[in-house]
Backbone as numpy.savetxt, mean C-alpha at the origin, in Angstrom:
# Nx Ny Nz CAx CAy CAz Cx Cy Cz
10.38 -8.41 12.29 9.36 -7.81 11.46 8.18 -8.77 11.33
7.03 -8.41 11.00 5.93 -8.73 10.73 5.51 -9.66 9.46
4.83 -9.28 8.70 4.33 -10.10 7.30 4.70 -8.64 6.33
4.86 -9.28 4.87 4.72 -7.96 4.23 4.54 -8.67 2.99
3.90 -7.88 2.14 3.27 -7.92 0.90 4.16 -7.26 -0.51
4.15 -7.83 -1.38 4.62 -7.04 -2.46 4.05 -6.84 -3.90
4.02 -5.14 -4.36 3.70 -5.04 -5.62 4.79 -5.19 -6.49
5.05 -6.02 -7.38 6.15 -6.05 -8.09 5.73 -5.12 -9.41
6.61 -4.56 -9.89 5.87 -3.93 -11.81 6.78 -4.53 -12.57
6.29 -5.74 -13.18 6.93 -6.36 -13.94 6.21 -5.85 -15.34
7.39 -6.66 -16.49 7.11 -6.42 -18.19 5.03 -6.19 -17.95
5.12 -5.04 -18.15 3.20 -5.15 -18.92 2.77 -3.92 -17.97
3.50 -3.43 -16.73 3.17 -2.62 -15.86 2.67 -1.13 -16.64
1.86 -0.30 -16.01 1.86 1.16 -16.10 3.14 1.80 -16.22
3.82 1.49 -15.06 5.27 2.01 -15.18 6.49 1.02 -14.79
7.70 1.57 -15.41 8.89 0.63 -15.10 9.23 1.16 -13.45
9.04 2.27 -12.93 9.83 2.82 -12.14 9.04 2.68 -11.11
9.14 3.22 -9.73 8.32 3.85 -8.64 8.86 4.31 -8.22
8.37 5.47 -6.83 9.22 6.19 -6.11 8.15 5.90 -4.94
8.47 6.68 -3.84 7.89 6.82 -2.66 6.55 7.62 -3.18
6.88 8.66 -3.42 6.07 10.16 -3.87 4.95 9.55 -4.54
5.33 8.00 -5.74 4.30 7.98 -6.69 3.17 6.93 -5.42
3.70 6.40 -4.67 2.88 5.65 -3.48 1.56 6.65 -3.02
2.88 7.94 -2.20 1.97 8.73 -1.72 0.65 9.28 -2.40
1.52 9.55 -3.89 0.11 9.85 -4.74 -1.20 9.07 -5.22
-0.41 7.83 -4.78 -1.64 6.92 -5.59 -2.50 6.83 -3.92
-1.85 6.75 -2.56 -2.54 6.92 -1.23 -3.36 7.94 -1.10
-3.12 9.47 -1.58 -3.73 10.50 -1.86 -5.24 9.85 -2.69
-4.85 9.40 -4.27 -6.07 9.45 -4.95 -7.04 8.29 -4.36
-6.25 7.57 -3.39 -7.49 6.43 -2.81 -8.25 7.15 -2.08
-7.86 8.05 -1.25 -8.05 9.07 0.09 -9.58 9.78 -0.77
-8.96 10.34 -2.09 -10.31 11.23 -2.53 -11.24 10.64 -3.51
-11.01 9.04 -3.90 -12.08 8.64 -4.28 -13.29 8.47 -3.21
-12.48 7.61 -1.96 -13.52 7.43 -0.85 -14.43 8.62 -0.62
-13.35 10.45 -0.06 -14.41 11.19 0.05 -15.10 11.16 -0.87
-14.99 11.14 -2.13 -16.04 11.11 -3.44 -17.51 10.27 -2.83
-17.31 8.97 -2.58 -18.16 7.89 -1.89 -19.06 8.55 -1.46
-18.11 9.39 -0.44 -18.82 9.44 1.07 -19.66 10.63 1.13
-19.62 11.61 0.25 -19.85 12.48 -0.09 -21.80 11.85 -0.96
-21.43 10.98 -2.10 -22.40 9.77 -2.84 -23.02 10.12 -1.48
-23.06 9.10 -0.38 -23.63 8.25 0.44 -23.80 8.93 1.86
-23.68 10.33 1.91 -23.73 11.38 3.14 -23.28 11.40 4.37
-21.99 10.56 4.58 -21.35 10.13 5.78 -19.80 10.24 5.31
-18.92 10.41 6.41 -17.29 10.71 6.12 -17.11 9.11 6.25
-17.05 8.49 4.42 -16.75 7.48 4.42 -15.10 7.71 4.49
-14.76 9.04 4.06 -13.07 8.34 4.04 -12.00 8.77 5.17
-13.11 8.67 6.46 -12.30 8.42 7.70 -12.43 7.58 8.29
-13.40 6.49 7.66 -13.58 4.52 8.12 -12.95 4.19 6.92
-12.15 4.54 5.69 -11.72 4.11 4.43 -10.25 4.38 4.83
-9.87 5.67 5.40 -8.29 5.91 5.71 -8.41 6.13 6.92
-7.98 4.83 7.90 -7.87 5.57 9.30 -6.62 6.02 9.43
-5.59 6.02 8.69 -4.36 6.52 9.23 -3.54 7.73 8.77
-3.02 8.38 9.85 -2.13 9.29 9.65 -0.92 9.15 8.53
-0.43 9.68 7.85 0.22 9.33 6.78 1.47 10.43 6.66
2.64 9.39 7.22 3.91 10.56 7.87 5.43 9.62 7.01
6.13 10.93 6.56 7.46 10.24 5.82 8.18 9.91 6.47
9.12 9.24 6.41 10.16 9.02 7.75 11.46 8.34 7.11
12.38 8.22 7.72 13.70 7.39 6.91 14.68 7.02 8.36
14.84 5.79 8.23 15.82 5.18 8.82 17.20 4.65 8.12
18.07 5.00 8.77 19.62 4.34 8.11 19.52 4.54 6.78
19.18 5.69 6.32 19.36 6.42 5.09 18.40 5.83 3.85
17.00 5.09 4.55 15.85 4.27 3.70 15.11 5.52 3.98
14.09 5.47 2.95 12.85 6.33 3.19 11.84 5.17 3.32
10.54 5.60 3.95 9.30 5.20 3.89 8.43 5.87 4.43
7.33 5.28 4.05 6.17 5.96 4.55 5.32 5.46 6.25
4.95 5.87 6.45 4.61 5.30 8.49 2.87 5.75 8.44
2.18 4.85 8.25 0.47 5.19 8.53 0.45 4.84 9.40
0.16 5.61 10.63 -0.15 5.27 12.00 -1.51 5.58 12.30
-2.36 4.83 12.71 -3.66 4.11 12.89 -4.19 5.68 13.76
-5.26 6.45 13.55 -6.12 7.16 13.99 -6.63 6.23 15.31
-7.35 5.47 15.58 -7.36 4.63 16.41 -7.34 3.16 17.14
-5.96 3.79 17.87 -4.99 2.43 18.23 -5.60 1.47 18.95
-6.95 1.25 19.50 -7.55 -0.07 19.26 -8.03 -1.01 17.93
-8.27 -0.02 17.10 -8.41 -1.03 15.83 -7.53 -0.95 14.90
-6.11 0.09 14.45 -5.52 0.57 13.42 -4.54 0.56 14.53
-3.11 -0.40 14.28 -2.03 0.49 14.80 -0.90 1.44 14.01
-0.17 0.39 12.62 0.72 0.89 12.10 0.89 -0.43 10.91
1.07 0.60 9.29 1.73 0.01 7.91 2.48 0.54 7.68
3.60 0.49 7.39 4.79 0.67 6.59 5.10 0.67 5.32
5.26 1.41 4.24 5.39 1.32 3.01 6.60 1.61 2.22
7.69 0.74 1.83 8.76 1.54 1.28 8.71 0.87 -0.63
9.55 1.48 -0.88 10.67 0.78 -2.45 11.59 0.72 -2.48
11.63 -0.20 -3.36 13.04 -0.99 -3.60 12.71 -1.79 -4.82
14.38 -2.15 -5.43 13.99 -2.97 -6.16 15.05 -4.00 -5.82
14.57 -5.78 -6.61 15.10 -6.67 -6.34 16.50 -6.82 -6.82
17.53 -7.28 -5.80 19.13 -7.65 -5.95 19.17 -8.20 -7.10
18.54 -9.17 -7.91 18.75 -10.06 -9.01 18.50 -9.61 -9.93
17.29 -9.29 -10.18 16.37 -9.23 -11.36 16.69 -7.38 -11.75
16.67 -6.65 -10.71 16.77 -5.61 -10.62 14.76 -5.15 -10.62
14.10 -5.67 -10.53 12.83 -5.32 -10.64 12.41 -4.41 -9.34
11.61 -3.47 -9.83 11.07 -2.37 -8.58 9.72 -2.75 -7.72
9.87 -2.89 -6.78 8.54 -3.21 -6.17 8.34 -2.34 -5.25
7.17 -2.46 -4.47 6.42 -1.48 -3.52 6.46 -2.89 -1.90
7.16 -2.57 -0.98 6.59 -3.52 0.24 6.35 -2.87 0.85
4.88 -3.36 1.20 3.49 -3.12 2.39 3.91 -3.86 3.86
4.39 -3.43 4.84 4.82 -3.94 5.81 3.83 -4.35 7.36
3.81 -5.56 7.88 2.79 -5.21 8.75 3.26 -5.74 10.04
3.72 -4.95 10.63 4.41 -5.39 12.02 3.78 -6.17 12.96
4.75 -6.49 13.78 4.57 -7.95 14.97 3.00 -7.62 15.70
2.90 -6.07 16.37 1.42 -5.68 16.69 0.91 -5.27 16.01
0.54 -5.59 14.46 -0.55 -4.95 13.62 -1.85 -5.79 14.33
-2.76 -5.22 13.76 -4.20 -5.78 14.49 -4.93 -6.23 13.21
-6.18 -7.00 13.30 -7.04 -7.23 12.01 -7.35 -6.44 11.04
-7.14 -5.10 11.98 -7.91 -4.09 10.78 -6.52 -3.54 10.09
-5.64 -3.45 10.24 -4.52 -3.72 9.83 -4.23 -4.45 8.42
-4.10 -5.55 9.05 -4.16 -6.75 8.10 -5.14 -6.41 6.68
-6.06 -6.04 7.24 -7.31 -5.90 5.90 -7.20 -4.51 5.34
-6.85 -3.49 6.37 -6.48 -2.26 5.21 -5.15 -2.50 4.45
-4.36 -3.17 4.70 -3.46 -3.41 4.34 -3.11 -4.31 2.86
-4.01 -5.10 2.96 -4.63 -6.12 1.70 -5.63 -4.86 1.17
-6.28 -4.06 1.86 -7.02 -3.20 0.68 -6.15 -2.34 -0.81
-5.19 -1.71 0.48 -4.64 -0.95 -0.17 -3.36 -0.95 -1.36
-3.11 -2.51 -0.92 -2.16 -2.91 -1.60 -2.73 -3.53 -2.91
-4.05 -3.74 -2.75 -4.65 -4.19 -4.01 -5.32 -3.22 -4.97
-5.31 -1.79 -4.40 -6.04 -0.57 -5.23 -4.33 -0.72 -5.72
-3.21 -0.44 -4.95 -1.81 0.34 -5.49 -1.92 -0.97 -6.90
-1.77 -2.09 -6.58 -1.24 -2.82 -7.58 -2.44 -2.88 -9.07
-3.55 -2.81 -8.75 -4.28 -2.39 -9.66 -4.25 -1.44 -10.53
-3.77 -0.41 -9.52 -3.90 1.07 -10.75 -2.26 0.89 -11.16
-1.15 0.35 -10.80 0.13 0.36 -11.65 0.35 -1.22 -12.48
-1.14 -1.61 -12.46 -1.03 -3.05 -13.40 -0.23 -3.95 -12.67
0.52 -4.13 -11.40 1.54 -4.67 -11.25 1.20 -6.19 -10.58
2.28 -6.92 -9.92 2.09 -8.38 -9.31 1.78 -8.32 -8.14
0.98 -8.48 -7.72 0.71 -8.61 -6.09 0.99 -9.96 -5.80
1.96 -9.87 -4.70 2.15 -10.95 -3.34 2.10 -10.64 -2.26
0.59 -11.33 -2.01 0.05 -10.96 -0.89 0.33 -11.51 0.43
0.35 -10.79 1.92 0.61 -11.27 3.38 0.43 -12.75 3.09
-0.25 -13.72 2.61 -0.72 -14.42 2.68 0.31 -15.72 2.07
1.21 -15.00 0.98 1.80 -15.77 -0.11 1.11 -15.95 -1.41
-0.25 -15.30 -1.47 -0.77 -15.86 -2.60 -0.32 -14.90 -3.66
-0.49 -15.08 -5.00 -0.08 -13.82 -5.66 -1.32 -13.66 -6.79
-1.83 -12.50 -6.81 -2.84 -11.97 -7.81 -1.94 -11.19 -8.93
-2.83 -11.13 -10.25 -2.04 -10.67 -11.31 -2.58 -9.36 -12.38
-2.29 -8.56 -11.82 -3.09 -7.31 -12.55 -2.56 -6.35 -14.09
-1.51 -7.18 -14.38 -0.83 -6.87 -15.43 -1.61 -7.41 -16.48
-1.39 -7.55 -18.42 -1.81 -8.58 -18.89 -0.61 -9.40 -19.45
-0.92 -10.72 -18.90 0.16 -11.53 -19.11 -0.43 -12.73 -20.03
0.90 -12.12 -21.11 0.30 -12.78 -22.76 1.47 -13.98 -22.77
């Protein structure tokens, strides 16, 4: 596997829970703010905002989500599932970015993972290792 990112929703989050569905929905409302944009600004911003196809899929009895890149010179493929952690029991969201993801990849990938963790308040740990904090932590 590739690099992957995680939204954790720890104590302070929007919600304790996640599902797949609530991903898809929050992928949906990114999808129609952009047309909103693009609509603003008179060009289909939200087919340079979402290049990817957005298909469910499940392996060995996992679900996730499969965005496969509109075009496979610049967009190939993100992966999105849930789970939560063995220990803690905490629910997170991992953003997955496989061995051939490409740059634009990489950066929609950090986009989107930073709208999801924003709008559910949650911990981002990013491809990178770094971690941003969108909860309020008192």
């Amino acid at each position: 596997m590739g690099k992957s990112a995680f939204i954790k929703l720890v104590p302070g989050s929007k919600q304790e829970t996640v599902t797949l569905d609530d991903v898809k929905a929050l992928l949906d409302s990114y999808c129609d703010i952009k047309s909103k944009t693009g609509k603003q600004l008179g060009w289909d911003y939200e087919e340079a905002a979402f290049p990817y196809d957005l298909e469910k899929q499940e392996q060995d009895g996992v679900p996730y989500l499969l965005l496969k890149g509109r075009k496979p010179e610049q967009y190939n493929y993100i992966i999105m599932g849930v789970s939560r952690e063995e220990e803690s029991g905490t629910p997170y969201i991992q953003v997955v970015l496989p061995k051939n993801a490409t740059e634009g990849d990489w950066a929609k990938g950090n986009e989107f993972s930073k709208f999801i963790a924003q709008h559910l308040k949650g911990e981002l740990h990013l491809f990178n290792g770094r971690v941003m904090y969108y909860n309020n932590r008192k």
